[in-house]
DSSP file (Angstrom, degrees, kcal/mol; ACC not computed):
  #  RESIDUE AA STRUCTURE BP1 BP2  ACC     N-H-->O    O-->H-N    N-H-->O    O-->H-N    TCO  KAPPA ALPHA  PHI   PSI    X-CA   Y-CA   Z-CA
    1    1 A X              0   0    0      0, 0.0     2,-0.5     0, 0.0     0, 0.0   0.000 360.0 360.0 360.0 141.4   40.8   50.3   -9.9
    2    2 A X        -     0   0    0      1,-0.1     2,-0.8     2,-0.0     0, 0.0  -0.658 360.0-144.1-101.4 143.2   42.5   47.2   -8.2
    3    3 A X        -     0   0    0     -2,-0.5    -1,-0.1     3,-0.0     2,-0.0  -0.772   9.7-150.2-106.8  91.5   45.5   46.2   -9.8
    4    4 A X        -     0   0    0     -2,-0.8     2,-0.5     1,-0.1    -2,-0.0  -0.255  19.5-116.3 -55.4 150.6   46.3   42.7  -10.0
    5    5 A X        -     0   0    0     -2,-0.0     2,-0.2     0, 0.0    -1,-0.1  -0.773  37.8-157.4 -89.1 120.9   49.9   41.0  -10.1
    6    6 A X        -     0   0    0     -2,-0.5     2,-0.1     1,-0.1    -3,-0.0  -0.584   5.7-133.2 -95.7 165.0   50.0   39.3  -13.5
    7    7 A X     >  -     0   0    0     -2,-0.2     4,-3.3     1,-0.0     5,-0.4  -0.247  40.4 -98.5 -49.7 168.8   52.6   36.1  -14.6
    8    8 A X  H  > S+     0   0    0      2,-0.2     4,-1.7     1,-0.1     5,-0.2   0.944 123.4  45.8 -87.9 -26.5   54.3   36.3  -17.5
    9    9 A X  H  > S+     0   0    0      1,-0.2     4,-2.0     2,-0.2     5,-0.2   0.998 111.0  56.4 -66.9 -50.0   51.7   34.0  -19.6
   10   10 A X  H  > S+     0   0    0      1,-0.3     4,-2.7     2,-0.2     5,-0.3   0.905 111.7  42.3 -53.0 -45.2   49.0   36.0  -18.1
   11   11 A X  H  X S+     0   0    0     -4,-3.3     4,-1.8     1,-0.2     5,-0.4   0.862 103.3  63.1 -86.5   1.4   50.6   39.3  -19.5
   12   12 A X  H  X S+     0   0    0     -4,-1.7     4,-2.6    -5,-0.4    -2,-0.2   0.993 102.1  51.8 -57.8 -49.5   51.3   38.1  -22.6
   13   13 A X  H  X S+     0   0    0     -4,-2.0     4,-2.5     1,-0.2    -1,-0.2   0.874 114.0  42.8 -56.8 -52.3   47.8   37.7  -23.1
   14   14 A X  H  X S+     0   0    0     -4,-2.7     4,-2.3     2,-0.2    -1,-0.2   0.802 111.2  51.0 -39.7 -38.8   47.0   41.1  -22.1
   15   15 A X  H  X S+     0   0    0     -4,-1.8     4,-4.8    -5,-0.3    -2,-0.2   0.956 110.7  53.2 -67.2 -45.7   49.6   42.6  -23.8
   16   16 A X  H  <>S+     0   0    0     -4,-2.6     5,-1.3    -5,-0.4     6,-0.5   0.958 110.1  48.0 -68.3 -42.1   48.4   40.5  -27.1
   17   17 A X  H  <5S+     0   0    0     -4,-2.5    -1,-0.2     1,-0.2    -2,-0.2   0.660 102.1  57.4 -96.5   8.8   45.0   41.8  -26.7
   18   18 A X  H  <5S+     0   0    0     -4,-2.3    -1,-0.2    -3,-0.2    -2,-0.2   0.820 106.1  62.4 -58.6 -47.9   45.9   45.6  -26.2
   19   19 A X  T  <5S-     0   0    0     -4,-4.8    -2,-0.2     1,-0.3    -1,-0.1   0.485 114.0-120.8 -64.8  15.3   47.5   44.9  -29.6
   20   20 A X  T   5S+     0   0    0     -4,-0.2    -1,-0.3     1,-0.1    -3,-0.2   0.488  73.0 131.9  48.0  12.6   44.4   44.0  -31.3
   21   21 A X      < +     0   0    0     -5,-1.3     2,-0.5     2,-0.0    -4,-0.1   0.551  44.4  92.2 -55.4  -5.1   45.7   40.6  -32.1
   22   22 A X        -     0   0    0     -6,-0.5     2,-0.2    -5,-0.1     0, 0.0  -0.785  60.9-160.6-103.7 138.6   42.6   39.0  -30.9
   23   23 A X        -     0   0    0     -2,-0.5     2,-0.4     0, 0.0    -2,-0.0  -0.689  25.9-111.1-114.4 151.5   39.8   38.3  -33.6
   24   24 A X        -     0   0    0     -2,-0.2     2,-0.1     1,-0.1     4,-0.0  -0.676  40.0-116.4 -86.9 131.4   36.0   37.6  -32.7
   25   25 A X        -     0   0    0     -2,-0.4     3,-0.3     1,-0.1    -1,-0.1  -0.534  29.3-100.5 -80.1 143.6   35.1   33.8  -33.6
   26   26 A X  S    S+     0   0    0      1,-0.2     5,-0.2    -2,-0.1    -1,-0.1   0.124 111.6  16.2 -38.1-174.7   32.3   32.8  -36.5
   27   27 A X  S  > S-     0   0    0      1,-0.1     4,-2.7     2,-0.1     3,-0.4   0.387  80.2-165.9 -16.9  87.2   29.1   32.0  -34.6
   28   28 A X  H  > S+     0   0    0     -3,-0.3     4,-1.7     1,-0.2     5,-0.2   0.927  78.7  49.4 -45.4 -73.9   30.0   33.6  -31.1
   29   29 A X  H  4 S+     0   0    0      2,-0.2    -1,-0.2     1,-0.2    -2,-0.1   0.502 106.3  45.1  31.0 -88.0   27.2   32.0  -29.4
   30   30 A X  H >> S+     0   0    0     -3,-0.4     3,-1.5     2,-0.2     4,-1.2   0.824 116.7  56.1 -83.4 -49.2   27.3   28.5  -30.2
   31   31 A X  H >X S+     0   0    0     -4,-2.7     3,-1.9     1,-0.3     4,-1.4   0.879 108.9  41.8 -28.5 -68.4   31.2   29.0  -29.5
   32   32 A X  H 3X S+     0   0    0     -4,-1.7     4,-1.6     1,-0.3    -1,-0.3   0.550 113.1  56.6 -83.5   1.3   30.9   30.2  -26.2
   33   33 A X  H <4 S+     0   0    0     -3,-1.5     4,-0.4    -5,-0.2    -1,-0.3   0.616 108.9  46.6 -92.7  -8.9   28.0   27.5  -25.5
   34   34 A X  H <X S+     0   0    0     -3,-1.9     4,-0.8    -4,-1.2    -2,-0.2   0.592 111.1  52.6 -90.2 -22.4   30.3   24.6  -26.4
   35   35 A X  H  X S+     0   0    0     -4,-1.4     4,-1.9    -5,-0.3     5,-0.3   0.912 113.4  47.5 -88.2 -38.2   33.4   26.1  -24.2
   36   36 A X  H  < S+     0   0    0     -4,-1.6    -1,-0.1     1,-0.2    -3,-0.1   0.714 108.8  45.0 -74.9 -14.9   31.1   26.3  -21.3
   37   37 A X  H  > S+     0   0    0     -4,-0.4     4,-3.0     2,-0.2     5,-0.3   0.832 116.9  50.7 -87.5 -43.7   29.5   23.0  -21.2
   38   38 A X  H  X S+     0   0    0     -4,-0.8     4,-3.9     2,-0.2    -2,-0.2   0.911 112.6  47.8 -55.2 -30.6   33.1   21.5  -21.8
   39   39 A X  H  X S+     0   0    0     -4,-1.9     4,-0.9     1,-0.2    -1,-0.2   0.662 108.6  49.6 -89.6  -6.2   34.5   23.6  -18.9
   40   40 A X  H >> S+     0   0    0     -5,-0.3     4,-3.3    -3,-0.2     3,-1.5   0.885 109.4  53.6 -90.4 -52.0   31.8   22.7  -16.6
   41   41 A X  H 3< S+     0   0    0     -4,-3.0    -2,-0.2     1,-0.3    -3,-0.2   0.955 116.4  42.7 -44.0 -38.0   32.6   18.7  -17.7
   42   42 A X  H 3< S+     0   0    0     -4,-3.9    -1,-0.3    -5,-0.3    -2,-0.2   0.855 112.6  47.1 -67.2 -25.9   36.2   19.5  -16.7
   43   43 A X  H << S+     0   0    0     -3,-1.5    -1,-0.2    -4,-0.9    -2,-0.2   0.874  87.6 129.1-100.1 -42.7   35.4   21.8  -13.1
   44   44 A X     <  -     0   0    0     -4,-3.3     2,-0.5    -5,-0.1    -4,-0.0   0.181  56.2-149.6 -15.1 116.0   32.9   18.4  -12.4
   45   45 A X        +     0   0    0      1,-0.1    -1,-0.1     0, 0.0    -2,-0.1  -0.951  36.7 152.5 -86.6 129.6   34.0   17.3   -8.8
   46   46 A X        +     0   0    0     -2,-0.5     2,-0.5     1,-0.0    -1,-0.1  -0.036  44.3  67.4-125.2  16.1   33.3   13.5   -9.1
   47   47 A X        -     0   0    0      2,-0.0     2,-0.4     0, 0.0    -1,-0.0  -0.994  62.7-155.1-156.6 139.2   35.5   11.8   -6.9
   48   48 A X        -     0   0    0     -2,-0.5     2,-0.3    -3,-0.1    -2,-0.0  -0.898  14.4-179.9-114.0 141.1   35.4   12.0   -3.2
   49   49 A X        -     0   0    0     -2,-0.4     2,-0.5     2,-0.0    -2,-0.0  -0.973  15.0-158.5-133.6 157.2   38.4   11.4   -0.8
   50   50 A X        +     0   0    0     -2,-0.3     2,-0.3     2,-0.0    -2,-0.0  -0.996  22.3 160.2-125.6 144.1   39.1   11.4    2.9
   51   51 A X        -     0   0    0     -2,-0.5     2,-0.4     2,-0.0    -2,-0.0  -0.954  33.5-112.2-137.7 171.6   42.7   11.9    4.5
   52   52 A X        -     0   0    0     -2,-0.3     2,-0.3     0, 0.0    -2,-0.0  -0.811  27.9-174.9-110.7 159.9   44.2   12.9    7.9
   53   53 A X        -     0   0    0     -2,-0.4     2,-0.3     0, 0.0     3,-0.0  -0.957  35.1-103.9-146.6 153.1   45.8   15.8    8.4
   54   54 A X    >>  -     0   0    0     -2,-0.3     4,-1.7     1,-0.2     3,-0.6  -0.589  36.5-121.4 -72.0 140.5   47.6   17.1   11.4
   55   55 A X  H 3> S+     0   0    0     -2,-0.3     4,-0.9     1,-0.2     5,-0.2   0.764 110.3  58.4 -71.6 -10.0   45.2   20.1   13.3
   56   56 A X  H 34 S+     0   0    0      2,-0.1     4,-0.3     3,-0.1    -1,-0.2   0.914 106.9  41.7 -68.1 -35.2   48.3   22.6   12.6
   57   57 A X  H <> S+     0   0    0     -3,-0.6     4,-2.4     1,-0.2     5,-0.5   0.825 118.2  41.4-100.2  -8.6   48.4   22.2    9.2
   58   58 A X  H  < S+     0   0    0     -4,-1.7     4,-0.3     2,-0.2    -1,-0.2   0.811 118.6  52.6 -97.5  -5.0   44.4   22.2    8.3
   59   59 A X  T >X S+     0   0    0     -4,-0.9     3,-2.4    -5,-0.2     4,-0.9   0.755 112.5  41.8 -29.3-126.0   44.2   25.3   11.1
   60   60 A X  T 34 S+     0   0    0     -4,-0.3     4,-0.2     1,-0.3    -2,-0.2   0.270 114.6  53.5  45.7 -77.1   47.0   26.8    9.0
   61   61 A X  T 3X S+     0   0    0     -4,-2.4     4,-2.5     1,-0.2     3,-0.3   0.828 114.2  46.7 -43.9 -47.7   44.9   25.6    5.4
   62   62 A X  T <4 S+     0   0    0     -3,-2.4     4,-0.4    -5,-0.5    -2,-0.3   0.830 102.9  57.0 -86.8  -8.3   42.1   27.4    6.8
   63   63 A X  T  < S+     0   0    0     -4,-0.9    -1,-0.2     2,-0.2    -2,-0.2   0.470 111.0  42.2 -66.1 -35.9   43.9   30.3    7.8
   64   64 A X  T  4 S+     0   0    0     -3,-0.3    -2,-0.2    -4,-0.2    -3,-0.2   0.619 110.5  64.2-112.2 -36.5   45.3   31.1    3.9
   65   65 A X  S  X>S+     0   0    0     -4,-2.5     5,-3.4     1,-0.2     4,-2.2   0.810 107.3  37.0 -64.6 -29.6   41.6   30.1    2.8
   66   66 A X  T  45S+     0   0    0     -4,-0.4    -1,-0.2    -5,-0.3    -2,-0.1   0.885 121.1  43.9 -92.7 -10.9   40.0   33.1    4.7
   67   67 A X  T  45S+     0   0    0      1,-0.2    -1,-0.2    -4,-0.2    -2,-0.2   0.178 117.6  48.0 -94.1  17.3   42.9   35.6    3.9
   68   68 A X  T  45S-     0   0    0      2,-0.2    -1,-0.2    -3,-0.2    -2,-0.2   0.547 114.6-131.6-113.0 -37.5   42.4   33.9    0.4
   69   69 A X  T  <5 +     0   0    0     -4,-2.2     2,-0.2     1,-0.3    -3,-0.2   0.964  67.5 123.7  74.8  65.6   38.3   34.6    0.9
   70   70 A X  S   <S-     0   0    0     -5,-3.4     2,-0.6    -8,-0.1    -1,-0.3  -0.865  77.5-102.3-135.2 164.3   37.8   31.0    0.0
   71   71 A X     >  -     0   0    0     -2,-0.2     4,-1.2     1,-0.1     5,-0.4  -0.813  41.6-127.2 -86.5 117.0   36.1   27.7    1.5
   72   72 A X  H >> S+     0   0    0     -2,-0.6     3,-4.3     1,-0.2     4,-1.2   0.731 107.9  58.4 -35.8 -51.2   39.2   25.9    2.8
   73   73 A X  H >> S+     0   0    0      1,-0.4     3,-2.2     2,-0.3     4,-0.7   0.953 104.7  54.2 -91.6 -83.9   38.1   22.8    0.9
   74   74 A X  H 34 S+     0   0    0      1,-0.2    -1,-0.4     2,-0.2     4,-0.3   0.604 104.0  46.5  -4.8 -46.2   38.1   24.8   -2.0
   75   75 A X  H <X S+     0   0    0     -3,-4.3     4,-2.0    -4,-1.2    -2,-0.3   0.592 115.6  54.5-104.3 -14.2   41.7   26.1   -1.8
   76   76 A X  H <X S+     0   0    0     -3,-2.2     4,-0.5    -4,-1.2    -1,-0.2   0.706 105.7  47.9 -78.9  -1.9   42.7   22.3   -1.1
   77   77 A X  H  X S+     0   0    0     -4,-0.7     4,-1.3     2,-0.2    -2,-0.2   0.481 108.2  57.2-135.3 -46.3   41.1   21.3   -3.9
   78   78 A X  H  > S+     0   0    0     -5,-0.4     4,-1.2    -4,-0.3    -2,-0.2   0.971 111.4  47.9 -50.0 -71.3   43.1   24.3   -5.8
   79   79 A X  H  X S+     0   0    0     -4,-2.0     4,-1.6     2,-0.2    -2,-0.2   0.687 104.7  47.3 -58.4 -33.6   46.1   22.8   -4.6
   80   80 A X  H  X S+     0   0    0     -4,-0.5     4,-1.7     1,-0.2     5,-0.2   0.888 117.5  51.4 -84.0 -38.9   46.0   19.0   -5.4
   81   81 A X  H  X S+     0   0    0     -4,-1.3     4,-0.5     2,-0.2     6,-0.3   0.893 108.7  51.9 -52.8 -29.5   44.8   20.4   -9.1
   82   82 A X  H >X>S+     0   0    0     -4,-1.2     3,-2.6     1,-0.2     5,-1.5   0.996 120.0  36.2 -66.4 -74.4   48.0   22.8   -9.0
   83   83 A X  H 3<5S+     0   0    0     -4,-1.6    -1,-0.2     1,-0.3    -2,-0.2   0.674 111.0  56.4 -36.5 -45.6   50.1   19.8   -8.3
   84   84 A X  H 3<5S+     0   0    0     -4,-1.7    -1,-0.3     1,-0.3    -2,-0.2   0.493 111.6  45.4 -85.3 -15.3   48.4   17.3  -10.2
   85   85 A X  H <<5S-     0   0    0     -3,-2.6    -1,-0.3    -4,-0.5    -2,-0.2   0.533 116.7-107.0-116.5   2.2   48.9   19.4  -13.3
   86   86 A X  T  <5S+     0   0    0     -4,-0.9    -3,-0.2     2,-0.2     3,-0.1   0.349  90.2 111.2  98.3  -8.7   52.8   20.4  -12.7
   87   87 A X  S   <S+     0   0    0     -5,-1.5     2,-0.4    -6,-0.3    -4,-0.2   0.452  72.8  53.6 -88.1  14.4   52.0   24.0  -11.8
   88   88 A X  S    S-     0   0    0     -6,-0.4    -1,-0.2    -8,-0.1    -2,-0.2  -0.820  85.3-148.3-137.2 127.2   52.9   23.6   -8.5
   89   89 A X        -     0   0    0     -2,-0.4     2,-0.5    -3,-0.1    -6,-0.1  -0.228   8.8-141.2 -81.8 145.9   56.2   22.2   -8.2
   90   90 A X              0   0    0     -7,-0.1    -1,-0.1     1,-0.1    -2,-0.0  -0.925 360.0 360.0-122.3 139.4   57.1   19.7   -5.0
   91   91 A X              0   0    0     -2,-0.5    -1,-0.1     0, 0.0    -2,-0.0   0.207 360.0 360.0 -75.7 360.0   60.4   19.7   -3.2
């Protein structure tokens, strides 16, 4: 079994649902059909951009995208969200 390295929110969650703390929602279903049509509005890409970039550092980007086993445009895409939401912090 492959053993991911968790964060602490990430084990908390685990930890909380070893404990049995976690309950099953009324109409399961309809829940999980309301969380996925919201989380697909959110994952919408709707906005297009172009930049330059030096060819070392999108070599580089594309370099951490196949040892990531991603489409580089993906893992930039990762990253400006990381940023854009405060979980990845800039110097």
């Amino acid at each position: 079994m492959k053993r991911f390295k968790l964060d602490a929110e990430e084990q908390e969650l685990v930890d909380s649902f070893e404990k049995g703390e976690w309950k099953t929602v009324e109409n399961l279903d309809e829940q999980k059909e309301i969380l996925e049509k919201a989380a697909a509005k959110f994952m919408k890409k709707e906005a297009r951009i172009n930049i330059r970039v030096s060819h070392y550092d999108l070599d580089r980007i594309k370099q951490i995208a196949v040892h990531e086993g991603l489409p580089y445009q993906t893992l930039i895409a990762s990253i400006l969200h990381k940023f854009a939401d405060a979980r990845l912090a800039h110097q």
